[in-house]
C-alpha positions in Angstrom: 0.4 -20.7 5.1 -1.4 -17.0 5.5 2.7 -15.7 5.6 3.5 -17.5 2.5 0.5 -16.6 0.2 1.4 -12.8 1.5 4.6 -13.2 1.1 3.7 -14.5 -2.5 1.6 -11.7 -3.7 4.2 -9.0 -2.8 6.8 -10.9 -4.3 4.2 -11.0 -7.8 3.8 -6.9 -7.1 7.4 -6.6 -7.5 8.3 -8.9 -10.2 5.4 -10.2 -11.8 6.1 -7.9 -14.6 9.3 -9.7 -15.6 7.8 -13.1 -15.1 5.9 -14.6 -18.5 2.4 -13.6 -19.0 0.7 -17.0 -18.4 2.7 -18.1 -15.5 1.4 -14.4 -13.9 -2.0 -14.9 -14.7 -1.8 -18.4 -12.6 -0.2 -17.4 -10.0 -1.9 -14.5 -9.9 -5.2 -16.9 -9.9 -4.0 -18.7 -7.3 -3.0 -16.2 -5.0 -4.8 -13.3 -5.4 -8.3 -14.3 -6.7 -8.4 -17.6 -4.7 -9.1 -20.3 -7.1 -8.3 -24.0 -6.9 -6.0 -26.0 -9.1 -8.9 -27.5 -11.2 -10.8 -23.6 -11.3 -7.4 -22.7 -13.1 -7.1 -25.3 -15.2 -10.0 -25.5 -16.6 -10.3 -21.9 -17.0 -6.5 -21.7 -19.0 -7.5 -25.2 -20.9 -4.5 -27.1 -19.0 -4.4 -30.3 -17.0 -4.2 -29.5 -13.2 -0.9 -30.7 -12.5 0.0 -28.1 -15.6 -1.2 -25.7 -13.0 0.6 -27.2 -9.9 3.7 -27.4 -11.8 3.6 -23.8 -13.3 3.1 -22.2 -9.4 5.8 -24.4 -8.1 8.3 -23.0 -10.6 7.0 -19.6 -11.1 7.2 -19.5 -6.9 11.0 -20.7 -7.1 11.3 -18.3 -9.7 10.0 -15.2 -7.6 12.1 -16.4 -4.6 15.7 -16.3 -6.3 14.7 -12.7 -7.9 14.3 -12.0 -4.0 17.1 -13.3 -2.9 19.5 -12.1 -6.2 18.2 -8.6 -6.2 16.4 -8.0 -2.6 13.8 -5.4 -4.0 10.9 -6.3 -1.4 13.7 -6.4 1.4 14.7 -2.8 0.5 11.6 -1.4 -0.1 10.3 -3.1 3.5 13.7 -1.2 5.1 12.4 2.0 3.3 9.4 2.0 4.7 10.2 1.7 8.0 12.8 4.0 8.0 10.9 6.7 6.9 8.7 6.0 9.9 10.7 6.1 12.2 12.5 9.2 10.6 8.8 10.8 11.0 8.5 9.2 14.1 11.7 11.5 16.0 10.6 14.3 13.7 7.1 14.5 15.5 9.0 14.2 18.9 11.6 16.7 18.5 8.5 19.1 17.2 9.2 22.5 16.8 12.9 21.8 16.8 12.9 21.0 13.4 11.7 22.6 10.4 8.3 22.2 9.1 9.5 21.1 5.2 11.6 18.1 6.7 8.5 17.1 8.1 6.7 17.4 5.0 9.3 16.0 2.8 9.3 12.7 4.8 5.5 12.2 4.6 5.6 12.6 0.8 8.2 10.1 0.8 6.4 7.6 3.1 3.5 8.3 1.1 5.7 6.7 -2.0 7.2 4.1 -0.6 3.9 3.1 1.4 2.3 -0.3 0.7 -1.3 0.8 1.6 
């Protein structure tokens, strides 16, 4: 459940902005801040099962963005390459000038997560 919730909330980092403002807001209740089904409803004035509905579909919805356009996927690949591109730089050392280094730290720096 702890993977799925995570795996949620990144997916809602990376396309929340395209998904419709309400359906954002609840998932974003849901996931991020916590709240029940009832906490949400009552707080956007809908029936619970308005709620339930909304996260199944807007879930469903964040899933085929995924698997259509893979930005989470990439951006995960990034990362680690990067990593391990600063990894072998560190262990080669002197072998390798100092700017690489420095380059590959600004871009793990961009693509990190943290």
């Amino acid at each position: 459940m702890f993977e799925k919730n995570l795996e949620i909330g990144y997916l809602l980092d990376f396309y929340g902005d395209i998904l419709p403002e309400r359906r954002r807001d609840i998932l974003d209740l849901y996931y991020n801040d916590d709240l029940s089904l009832s906490e949400i409803a009552e707080q956007m004035g809908i029936t619970r099962q308005a709620v339930r509905d909304s996260i199944k579909k807007t879930e469903q919805e964040l899933f085929f963005y995924e698997e259509k356009l893979g930005l989470r996927r990439r951006f995960t690949e990034a990362e680690s390459r990067v990593g391990k591109a600063i990894s072998l730089c560190k262990a080669a050392g002197d072998t390798l000038p100092p700017a690489l280094a420095e380059e590959l730290e600004a871009i793990r720096r961009v693509v990190s997560l943290d």
